[in-house]
N, C-alpha and C positions, 0 to 999 in steps of 0.2 A: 394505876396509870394505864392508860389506855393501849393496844398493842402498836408497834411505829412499822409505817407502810415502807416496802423493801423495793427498791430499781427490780424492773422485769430483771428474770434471768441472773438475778445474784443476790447473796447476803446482804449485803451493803444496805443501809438504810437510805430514803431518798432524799431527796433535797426537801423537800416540804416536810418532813419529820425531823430533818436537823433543824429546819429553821424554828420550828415549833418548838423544839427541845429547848431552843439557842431561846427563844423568847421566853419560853418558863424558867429556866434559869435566872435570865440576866433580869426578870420579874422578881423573882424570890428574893433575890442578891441586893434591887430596892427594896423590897420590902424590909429583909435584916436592917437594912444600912439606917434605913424610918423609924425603925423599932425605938421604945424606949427606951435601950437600953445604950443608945448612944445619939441619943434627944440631942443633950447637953453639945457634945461636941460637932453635931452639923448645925447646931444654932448660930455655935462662935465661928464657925466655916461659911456659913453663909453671914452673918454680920460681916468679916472678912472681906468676901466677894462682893458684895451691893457696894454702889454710888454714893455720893456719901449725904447722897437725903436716904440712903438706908433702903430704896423701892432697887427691885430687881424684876424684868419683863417675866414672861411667862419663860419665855423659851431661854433668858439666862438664867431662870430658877432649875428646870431641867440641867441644863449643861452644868451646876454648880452641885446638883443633885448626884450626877452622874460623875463627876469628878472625885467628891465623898465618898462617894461607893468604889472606883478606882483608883485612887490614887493617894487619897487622906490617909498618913500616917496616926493610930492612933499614941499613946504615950510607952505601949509597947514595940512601938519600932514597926507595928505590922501595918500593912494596909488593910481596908475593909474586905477586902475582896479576900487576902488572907484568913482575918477572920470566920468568915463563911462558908472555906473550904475546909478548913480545921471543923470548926463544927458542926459538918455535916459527911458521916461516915460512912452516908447511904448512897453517895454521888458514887458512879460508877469512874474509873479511868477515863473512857470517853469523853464522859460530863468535865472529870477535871481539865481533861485536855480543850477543850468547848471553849470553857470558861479562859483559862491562858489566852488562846488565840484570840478570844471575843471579845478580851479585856480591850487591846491592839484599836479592834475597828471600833469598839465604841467609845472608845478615848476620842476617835477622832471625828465621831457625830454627835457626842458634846462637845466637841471645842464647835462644831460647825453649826450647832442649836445655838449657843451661848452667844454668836454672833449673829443671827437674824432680830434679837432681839433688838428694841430702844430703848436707849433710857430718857429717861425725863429731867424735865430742868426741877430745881426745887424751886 
């Protein structure tokens, strides 16, 4: 990983390297959520969320995407997001604290993606 650029005058990293941080995260974190390994259940989560001719816009496939990844309970009780920090031992405190917080605002730009969308008539 690349080194992360620090504010003049102190430790603190900057804002342009949190956000970058904050992006390859909440990147990776779709990525698990896409993975094979739990195909099966954002298939029946987004069958779920579609219209009922079954078509979802681009931008409420995003927002349903983004909801799987925080907030889908799998049949262990955990969320996805759960899962991710569980299985990754390399994520610093920071990074977990990141993620908490980031879970918050991107809850709330997929609910705000998932409504630009239209839907269609069948």
């Amino acid at each position: 990983m690349a080194p992360r650029a620090v504010n003049c005058g102190g430790g603190e990293p900057s804002l342009a390297s949190l956000t970058e941080r904050s992006t390859e995260l909440k990147r990776a974190l779709v990525d698990f959520a896409l993975s094979l390994r739990f195909e099966r259940h954002l298939e029946q989560f987004m069958v779920e969320a579609a219209d009922p001719c079954q078509e979802l816009s681009e931008g409420e496939a995003v927002g349903v995407i983004d909801r799987f990844a925080l907030q889908h309970r799998l049949p262990n009780g955990k969320t996805m997001l759960d899962q991710f920090v569980a299985g990754r031992p390399d994520l610093t405190a920071a990074d977990r604290e990141m993620l908490a917080a980031g879970a918050t605002r991107w809850r709330g730009s997929s609910r705000s993606a998932a409504r630009t969308g239209t839907r269609s008539s069948c």
